[in-house]
C-alpha positions as CSV (number, residue, x, y, z in Angstrom):
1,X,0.0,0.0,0.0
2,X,1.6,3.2,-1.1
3,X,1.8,6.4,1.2
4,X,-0.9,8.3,-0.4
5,X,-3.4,5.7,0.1
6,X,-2.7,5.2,3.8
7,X,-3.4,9.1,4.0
8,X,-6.4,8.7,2.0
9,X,-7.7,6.2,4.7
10,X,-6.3,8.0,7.2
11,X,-8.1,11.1,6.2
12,X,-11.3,9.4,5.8
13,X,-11.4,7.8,9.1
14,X,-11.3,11.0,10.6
15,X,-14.1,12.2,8.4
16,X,-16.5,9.5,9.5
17,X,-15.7,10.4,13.1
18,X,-15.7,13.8,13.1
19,X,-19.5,13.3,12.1
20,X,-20.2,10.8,13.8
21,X,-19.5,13.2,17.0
22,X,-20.8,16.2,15.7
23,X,-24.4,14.4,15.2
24,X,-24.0,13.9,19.2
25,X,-23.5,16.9,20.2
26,X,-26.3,17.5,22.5
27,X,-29.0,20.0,20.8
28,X,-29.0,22.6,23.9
29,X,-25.1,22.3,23.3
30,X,-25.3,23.2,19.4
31,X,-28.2,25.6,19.3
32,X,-26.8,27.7,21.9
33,X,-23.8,28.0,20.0
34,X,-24.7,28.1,16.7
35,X,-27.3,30.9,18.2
36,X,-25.3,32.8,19.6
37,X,-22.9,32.9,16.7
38,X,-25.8,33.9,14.1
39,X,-27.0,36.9,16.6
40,X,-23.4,38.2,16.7
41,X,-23.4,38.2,12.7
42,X,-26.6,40.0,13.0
43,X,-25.8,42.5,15.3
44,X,-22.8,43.4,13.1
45,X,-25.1,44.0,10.5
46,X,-27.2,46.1,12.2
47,X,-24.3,48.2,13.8
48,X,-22.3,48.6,10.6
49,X,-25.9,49.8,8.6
50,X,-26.9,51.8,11.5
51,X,-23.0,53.4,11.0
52,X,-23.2,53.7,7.3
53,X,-26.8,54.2,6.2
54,X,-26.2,57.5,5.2
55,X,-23.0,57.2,3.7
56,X,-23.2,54.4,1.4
57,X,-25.9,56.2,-0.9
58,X,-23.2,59.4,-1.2
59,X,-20.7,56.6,-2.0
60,X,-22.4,54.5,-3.8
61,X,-21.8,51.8,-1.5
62,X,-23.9,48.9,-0.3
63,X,-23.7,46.2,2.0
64,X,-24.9,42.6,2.1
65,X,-27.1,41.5,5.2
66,X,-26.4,37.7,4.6
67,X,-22.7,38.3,4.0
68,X,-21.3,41.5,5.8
69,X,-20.0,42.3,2.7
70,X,-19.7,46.9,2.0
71,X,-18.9,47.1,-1.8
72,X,-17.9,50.3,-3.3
73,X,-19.5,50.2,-7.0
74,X,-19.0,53.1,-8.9
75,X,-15.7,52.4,-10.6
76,X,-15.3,56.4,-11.9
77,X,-15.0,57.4,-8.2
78,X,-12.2,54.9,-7.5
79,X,-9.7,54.1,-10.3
80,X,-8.7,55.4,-13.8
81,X,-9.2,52.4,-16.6
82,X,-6.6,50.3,-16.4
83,X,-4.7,51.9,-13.5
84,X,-4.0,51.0,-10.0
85,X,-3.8,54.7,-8.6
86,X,-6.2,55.3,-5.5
87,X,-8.6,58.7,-7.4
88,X,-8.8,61.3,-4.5
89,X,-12.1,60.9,-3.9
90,X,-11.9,57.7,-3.2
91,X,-9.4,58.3,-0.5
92,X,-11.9,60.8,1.2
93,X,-14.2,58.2,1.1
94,X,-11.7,55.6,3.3
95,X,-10.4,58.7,5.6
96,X,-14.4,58.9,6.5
97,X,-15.0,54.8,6.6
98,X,-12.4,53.0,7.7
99,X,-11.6,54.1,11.0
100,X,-15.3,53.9,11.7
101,X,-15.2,50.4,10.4
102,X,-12.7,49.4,12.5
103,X,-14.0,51.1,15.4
104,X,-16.8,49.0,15.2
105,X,-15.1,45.5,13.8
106,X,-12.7,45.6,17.2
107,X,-15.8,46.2,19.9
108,X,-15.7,43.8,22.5
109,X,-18.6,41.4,21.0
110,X,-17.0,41.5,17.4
111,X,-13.6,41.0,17.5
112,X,-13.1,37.6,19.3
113,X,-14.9,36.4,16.1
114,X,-13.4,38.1,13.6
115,X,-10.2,36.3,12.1
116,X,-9.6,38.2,8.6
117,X,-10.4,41.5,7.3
118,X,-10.2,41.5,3.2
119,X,-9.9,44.2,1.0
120,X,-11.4,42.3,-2.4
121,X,-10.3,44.2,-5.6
122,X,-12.6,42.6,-8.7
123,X,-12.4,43.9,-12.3
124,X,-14.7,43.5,-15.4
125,X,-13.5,41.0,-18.3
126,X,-12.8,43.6,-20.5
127,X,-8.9,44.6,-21.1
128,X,-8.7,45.0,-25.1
129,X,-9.8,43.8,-28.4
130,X,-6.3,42.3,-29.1
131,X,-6.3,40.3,-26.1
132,X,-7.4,37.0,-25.7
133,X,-9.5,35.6,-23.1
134,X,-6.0,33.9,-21.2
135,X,-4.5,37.3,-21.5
136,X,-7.6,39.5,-20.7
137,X,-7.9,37.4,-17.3
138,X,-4.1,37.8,-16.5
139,X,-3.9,41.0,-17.0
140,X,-7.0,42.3,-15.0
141,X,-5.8,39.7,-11.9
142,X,-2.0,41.8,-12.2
143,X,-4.7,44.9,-11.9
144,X,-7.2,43.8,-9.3
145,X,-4.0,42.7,-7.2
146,X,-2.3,45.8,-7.6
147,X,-5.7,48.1,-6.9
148,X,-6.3,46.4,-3.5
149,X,-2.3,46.7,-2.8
150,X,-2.3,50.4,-2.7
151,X,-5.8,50.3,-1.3
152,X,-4.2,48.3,1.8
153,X,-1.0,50.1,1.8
154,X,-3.3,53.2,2.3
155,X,-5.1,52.1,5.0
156,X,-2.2,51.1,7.1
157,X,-1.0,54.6,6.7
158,X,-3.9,56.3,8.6
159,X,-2.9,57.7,11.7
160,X,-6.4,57.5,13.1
161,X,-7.3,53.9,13.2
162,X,-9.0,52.7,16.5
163,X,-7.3,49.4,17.7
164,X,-4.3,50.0,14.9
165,X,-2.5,46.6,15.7
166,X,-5.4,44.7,15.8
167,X,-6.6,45.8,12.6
168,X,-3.6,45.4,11.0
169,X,-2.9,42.0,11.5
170,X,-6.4,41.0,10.4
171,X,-6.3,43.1,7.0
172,X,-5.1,41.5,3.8
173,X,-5.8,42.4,0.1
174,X,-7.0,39.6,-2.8
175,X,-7.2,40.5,-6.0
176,X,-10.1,38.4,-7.8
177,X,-9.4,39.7,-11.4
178,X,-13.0,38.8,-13.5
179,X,-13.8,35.6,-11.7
180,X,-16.7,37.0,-9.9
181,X,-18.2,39.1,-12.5
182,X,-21.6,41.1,-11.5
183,X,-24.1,40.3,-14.5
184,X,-27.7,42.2,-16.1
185,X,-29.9,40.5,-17.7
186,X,-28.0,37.5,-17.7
187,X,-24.8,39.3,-19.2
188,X,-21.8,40.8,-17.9
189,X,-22.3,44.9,-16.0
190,X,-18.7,45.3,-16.9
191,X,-19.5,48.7,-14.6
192,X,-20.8,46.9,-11.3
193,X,-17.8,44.4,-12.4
194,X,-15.5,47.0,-11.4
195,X,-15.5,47.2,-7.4
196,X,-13.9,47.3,-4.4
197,X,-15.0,45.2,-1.6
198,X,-14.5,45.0,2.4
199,X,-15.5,41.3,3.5
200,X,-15.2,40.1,7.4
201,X,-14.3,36.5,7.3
202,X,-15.0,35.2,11.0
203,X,-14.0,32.2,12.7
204,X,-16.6,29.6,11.4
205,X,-14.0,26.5,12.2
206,X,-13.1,27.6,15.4
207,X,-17.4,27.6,16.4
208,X,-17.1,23.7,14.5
209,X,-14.1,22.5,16.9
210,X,-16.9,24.4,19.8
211,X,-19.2,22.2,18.9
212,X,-17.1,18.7,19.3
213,X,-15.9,20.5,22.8
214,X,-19.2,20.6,23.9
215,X,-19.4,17.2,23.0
216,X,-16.5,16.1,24.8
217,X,-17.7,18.4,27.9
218,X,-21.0,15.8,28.3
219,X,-19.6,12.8,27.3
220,X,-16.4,10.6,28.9
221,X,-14.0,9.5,26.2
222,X,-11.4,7.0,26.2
223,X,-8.7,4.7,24.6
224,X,-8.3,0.9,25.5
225,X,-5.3,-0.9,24.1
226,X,-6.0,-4.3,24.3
227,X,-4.2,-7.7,22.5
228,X,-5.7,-6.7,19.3
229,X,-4.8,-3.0,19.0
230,X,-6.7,0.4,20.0
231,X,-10.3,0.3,20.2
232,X,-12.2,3.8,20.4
233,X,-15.0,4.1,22.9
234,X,-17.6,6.7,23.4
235,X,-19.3,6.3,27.0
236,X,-23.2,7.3,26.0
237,X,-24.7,10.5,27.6
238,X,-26.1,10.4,31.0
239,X,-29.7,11.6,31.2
C-alpha cells in the first residue's frame, strides 16, 4: 500500500468520526452556539448599517445582510481604466469609513470572532480587443492585485485607526481579477464588475471545533489498548 493511500484512509477515518461526533452533540449544546454565533453576525449588521446608512448612498456603496459584505460600486470614483492609482475621492471616502469600520469590527462582541479583514479588488473581463480571453484574465488579476495593494497600503498609513494593531494584523488584500463578475440581464455589467469590496471573514472553524468541545464536555471518552490494537470508545450520555 503506497503512502498516499494510507493518508487517503487515514483522512477518511477522521471524516466519519468527526461526524459521527458532531451528530452527538447535544442539541442545547449546538443551538446555543450556533445561536449565539448567528446573533453576533446580526448584530454586526445592524451596527455597521446603523454606522453607514447614510454614507453608502453618497458613495455609492452597499452592503450585504447575509454576507457582511460593503462594496464600493461606482468604478469612476475609485480608479482610472486600467490603473492602480487610489482617485482622491476615493481616498476621502476611506479617511471617513475605515476608522469607523474598525472602530466598530474591534468592539468587545466582534472581534473575538473576527479572524480576517479583506480588502477584495474585482475587475470587469474587459482589457482590449487584441487580447485573448487567457490574457484578458491575466492582465485584469496583475490589476485587481495591484488596486487592493495600494488600497491596503493606504489604510495602514492612517494615523487615526481605533485598535491599529489589531486591525492590521487582520487586513489583507486579494485581488479576484473577473472571476466574480456582476451580470444584467444574464450578461456581464462590466461597470458593477469594477469594485472594491470590504468582506469580514469570522471564525466559522473555530465555532465547528466548539461544537465537538461541547461534546466532549457531556460525554467521557477514552482509549483501551487491548491484544488486538486500539479500540475507540464513546461512553453514552447520562440523562
Amino acid at each position: 500500500m503506497s503512502y498516499s493511500d494510507i493518508m487517503s484512509g487515514l483522512m477518511l477515518v477522521f471524516l466519519f468520526l468527526l461526524i459521527a461526533i458532531i451528530s452527538e452533540v447535544p442539541e442545547d449544546q449546538s443551538y446555543k452556539i450556533a445561536d449565539n454565533y448567528e446573533f453576533m453576525k446580526d448584530d454586526l449588521y445592524k451596527e455597521l448599517y446603523r454606522e453607514f446608512r447614510y454614507d453608502l448612498p453618497k458613495w455609492h456603496a452597499e452592503i450585504d445582510r447575509k454576507t457582511l459584505i460593503i462594496s464600493f460600486n461606482e468604478p469612476e470614483i475609485l480608479f482610472q481604466r486600467g490603473k492602480d492609482e487610489l482617485k482622491l475621492h476615493f481616498k476621502e471616502i476611506l479617511d471617513n469609513f475605515y476608522p469607523r469600520y474598525i472602530r466598530i469590527l474591534s468592539k468587545r462582541q466582534f472581534k473575538s470572532n473576527i479572524s480576517e479583514i479583506r480588502v477584495e479588488g474585482h475587475t470587469s473581463s474587459e482589457w482590449n480587443f487584441q487580447s485573448t480571453d487567457y490574457e484578458a484574465y491575466i492582465n485584469n488579476m496583475t490589476l485587481s492585485q495591484k488596486r487592493t495593494a495600494r488600497v491596503l497600503n493606504y489604510l495602514l498609513n492612517l494615523n487615526n485607526i481605533p485598535n491599529y494593531r489589531w486591525a492590521r494584523d487582520r487586513v489583507i488584500s486579494v485581488g479576484y481579477s473577473s472571476s466574480k463578475i456582476k451580470l444584467l440581464a444574464n450578461r456581464e455589467d462590466q461597470d458593477a464588475s469594477r469594485r472594491v469590496e470590504f468582506r469580514v471573514v469570522t471564525n466559522a472553524e473555530e465555532k465547528l471545533y466548539e461544537l465537538i468541545e461541547a461534546l466532549k464536555r457531556s460525554q467521557n471518552q477514552y482509549v483501551n489498548n487491548d491484544d488486538e490494537g486500539y479500540t475507540f470508545k464513546t461512553i453514552a450520555l447520562r440523562r
